[in-house]
Rosetta silent file (secondary structure, phi, psi, omega in degrees, C-alpha in Angstrom):
SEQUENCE: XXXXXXXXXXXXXXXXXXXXXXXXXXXXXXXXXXXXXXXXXXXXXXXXXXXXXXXXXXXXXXXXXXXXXXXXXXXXXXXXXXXXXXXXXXXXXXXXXXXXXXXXXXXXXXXXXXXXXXXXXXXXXXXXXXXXXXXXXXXXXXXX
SCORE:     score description
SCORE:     0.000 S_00000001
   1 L     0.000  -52.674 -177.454  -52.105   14.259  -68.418 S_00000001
   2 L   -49.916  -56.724 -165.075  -50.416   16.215  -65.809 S_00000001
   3 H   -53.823  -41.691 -165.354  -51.043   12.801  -63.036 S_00000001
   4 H   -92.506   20.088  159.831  -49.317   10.471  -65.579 S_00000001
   5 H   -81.568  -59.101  149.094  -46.798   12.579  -65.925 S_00000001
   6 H   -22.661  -78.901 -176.251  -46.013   12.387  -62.524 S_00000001
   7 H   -49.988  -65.294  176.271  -46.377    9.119  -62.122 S_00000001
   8 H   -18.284  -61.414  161.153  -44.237    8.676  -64.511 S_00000001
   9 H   -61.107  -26.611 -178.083  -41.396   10.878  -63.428 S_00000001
  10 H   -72.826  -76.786 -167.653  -41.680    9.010  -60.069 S_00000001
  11 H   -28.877  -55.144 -163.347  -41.498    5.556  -61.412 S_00000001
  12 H   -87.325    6.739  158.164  -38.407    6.041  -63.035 S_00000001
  13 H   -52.377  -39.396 -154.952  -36.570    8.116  -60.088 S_00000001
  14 H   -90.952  -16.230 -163.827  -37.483    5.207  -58.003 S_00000001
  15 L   -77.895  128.415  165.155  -36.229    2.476  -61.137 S_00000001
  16 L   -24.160   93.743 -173.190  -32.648    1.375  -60.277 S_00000001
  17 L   -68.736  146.081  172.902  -29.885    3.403  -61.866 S_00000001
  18 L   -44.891  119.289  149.162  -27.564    1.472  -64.122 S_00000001
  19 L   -19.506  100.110  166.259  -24.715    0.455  -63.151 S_00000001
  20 L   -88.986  153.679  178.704  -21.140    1.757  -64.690 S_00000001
  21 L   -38.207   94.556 -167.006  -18.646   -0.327  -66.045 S_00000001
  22 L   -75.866  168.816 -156.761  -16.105   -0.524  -63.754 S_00000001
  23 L   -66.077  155.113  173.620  -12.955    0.871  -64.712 S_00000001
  24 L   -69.766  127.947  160.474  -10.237   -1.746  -65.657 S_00000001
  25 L   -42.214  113.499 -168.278   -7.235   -2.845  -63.148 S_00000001
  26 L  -104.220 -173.714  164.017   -4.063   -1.325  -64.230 S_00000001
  27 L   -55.846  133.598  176.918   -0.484   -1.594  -63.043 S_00000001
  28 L   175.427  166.688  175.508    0.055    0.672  -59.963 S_00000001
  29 L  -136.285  148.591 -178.875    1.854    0.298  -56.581 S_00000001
  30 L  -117.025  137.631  173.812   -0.394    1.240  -53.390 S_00000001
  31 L   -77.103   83.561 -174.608    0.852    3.161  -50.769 S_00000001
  32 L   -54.002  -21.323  136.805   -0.698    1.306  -47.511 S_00000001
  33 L   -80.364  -11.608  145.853   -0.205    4.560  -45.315 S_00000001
  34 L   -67.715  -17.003 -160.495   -2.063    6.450  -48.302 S_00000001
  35 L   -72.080  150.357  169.386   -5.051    4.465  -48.249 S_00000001
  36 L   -88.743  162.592 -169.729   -7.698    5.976  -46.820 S_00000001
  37 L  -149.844  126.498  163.332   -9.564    3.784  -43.949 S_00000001
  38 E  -108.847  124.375  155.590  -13.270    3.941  -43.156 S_00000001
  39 E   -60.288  161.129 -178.323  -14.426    2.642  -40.462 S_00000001
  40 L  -138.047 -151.718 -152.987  -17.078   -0.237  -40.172 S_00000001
  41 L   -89.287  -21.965 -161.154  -18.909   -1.463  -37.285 S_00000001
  42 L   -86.047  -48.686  161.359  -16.062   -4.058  -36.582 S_00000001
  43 E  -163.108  -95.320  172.994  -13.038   -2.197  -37.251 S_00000001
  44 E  -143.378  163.256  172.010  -11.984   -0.854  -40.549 S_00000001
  45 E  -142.350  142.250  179.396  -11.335   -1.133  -44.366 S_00000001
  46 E  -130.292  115.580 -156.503   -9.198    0.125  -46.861 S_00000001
  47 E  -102.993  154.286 -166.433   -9.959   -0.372  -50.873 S_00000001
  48 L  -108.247  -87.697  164.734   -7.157   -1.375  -53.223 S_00000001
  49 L  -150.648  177.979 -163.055   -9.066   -2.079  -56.195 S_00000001
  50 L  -158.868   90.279 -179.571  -12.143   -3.527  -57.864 S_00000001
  51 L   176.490 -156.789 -160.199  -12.843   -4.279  -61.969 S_00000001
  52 L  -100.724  152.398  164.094  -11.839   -6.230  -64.668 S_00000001
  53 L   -83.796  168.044  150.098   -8.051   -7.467  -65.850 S_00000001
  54 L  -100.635   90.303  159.325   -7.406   -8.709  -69.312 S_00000001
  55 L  -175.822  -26.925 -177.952   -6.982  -12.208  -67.415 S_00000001
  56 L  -142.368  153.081  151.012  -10.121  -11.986  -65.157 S_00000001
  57 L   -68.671  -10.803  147.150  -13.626  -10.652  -64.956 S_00000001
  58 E  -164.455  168.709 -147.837  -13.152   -9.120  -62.232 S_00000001
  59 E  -165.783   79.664 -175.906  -10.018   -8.567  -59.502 S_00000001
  60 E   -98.809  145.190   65.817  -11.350   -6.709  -55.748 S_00000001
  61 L   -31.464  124.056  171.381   -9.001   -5.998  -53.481 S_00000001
  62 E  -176.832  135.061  179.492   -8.990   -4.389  -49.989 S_00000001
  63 E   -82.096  111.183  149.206   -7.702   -4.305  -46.628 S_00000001
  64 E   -70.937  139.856  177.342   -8.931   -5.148  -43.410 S_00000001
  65 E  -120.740  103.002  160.853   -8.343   -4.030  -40.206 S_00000001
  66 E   -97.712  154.076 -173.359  -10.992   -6.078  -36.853 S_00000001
  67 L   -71.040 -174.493  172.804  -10.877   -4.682  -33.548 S_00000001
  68 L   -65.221  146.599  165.714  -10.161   -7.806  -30.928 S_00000001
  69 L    75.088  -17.803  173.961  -12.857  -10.248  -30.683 S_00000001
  70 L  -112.744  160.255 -179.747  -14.402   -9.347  -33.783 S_00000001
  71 L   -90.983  171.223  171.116  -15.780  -11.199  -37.113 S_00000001
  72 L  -108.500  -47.501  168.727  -16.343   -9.075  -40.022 S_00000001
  73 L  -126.631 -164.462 -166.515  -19.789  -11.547  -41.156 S_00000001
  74 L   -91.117 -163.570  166.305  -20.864  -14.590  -40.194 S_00000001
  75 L  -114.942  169.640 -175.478  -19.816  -17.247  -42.207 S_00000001
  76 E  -154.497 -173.081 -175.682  -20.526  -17.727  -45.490 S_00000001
  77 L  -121.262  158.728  146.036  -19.734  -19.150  -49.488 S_00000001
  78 L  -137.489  157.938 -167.516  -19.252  -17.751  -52.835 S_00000001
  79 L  -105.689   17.579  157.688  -18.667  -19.026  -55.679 S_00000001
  80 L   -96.073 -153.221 -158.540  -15.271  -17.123  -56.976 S_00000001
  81 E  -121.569  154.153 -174.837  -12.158  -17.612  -55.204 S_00000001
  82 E  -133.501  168.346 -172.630  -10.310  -15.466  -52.248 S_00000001
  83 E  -157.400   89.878 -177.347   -7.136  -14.841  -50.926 S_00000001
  84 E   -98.479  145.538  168.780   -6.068  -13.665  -47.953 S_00000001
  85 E  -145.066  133.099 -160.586   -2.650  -12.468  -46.234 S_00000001
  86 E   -83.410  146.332  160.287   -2.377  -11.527  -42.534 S_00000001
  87 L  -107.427  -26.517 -179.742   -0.264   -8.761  -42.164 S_00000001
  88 L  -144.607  158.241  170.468   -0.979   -8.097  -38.269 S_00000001
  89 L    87.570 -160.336 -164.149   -2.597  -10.124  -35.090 S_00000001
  90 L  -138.255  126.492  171.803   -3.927  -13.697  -34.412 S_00000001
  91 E  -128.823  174.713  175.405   -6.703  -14.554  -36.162 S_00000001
  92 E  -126.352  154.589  148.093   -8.682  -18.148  -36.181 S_00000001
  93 E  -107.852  140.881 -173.190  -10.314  -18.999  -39.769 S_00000001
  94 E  -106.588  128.002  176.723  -13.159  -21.394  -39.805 S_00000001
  95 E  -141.025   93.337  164.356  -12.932  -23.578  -43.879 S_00000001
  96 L    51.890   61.590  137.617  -15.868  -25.708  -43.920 S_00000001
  97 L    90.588   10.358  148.340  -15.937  -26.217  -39.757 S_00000001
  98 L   -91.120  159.556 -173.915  -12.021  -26.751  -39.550 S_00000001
  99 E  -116.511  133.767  159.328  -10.437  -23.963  -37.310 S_00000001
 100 E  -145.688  164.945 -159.078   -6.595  -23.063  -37.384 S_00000001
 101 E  -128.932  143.565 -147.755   -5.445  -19.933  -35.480 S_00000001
 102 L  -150.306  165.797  176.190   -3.122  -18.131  -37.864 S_00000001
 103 L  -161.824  166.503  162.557   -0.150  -14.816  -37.362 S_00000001
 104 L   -25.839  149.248 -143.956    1.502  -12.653  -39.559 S_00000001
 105 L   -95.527  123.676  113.074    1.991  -13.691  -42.657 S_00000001
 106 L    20.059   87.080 -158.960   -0.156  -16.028  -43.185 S_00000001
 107 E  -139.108  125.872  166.822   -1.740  -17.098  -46.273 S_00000001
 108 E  -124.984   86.832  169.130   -5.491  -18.217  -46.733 S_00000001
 109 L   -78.216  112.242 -168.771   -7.358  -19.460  -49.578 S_00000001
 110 L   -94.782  103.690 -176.686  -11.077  -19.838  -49.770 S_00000001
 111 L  -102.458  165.270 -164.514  -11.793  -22.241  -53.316 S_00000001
 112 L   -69.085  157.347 -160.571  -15.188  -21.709  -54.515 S_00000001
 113 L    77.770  -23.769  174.895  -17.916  -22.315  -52.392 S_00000001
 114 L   -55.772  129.149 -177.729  -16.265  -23.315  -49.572 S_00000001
 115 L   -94.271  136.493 -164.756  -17.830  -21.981  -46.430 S_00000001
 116 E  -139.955  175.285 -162.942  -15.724  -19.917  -44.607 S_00000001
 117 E  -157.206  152.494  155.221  -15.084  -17.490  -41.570 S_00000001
 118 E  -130.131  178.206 -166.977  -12.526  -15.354  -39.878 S_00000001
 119 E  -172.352  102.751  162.883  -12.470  -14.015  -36.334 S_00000001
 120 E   -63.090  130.251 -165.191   -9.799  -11.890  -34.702 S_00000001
 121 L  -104.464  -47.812 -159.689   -8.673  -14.162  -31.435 S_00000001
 122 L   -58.319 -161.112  173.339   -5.929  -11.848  -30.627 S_00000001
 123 L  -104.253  -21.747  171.036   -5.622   -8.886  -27.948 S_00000001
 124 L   -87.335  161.625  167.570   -4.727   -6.373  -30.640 S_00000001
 125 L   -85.512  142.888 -168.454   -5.998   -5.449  -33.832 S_00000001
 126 E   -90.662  105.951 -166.498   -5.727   -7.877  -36.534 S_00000001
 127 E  -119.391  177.792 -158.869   -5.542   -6.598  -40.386 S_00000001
 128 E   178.946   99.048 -154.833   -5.129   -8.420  -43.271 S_00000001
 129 E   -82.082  140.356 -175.687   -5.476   -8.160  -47.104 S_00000001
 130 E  -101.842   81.514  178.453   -8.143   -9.521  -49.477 S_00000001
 131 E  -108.464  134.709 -157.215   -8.374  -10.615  -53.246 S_00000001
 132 E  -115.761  141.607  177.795  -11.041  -11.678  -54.584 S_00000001
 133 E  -116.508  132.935 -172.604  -10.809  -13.669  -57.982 S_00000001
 134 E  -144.378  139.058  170.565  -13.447  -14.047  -60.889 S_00000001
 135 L  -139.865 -175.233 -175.396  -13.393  -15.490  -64.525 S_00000001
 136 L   -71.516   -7.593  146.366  -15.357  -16.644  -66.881 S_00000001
 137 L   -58.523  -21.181 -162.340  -15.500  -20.156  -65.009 S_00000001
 138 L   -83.085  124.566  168.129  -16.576  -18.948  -61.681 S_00000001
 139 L   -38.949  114.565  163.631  -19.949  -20.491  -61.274 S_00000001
 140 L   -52.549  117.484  159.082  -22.917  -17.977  -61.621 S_00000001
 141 L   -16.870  133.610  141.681  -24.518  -17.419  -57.932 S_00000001
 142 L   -46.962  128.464 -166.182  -27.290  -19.454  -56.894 S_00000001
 143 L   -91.906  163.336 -173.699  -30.266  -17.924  -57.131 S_00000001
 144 L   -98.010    0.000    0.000  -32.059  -16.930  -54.019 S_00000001
């Protein structure tokens, strides 16, 4: 009794915890010297927000900052839609193997699926903010 007991308690320690809902997007103005900034291996990030609107299923935001020379990933697709606007640097974007070299801002849009890339070019660091858009149209992933 005692072993399955055990077991038990293990299995579900080890069972994924649930997810909570995230909280809904509200109205708000962000202070961009308030933000807090974690570093990543590349440069940095700073989160705006991330949940649902009453107009979308979900609405992420967040700002990057890459060092010179750096990518944040490789490139890749999704299927909602992005939005980017440089705020600092030179950056090149790659949208489905065309390149343009880009400055302050700057406006980029990634429609779904498109495979896409960024790269800081410059000598400085290059940051630049990110919204990500999802509704009840945006294609359901591919499964892997």
């Amino acid at each position: 009794m005692l072993g399955f007991a055990l077991a038990r308690s293990t299995a579900a320690e080890m069972a994924p915890a649930a997810k909570a809902p995230a909280a809904p997007v509200t109205s708000r103005a962000v202070d961009f010297e308030k933000l807090a900034a974690k570093p990543t291996k590349t440069g940095e990030r700073r989160e705006l927000f991330d949940g649902p609107t009453a107009t979308l299923t979900n609405f992420e935001g967040h700002i990057t900052t890459l060092n010179p020379g750096e990518s944040p990933h490789a490139p890749h697709q999704h299927p909602d839609e992005e939005l980017i606007v440089v705020k600092t640097g030179t950056i090149e974007v790659n949208i489905n193997g065309q390149r343009s070299r880009v400055g302050p801002g700057s406006v980029l849009f990634y429609a779904s699926n498109d495979v896409h890339g960024i790269t800081n070019v410059g000598t400085t660091p290059a940051t630049y903010l990110v919204f990500r858009f999802m509704t009840a149209a945006t294609p359901k992933p591919a499964a892997k």
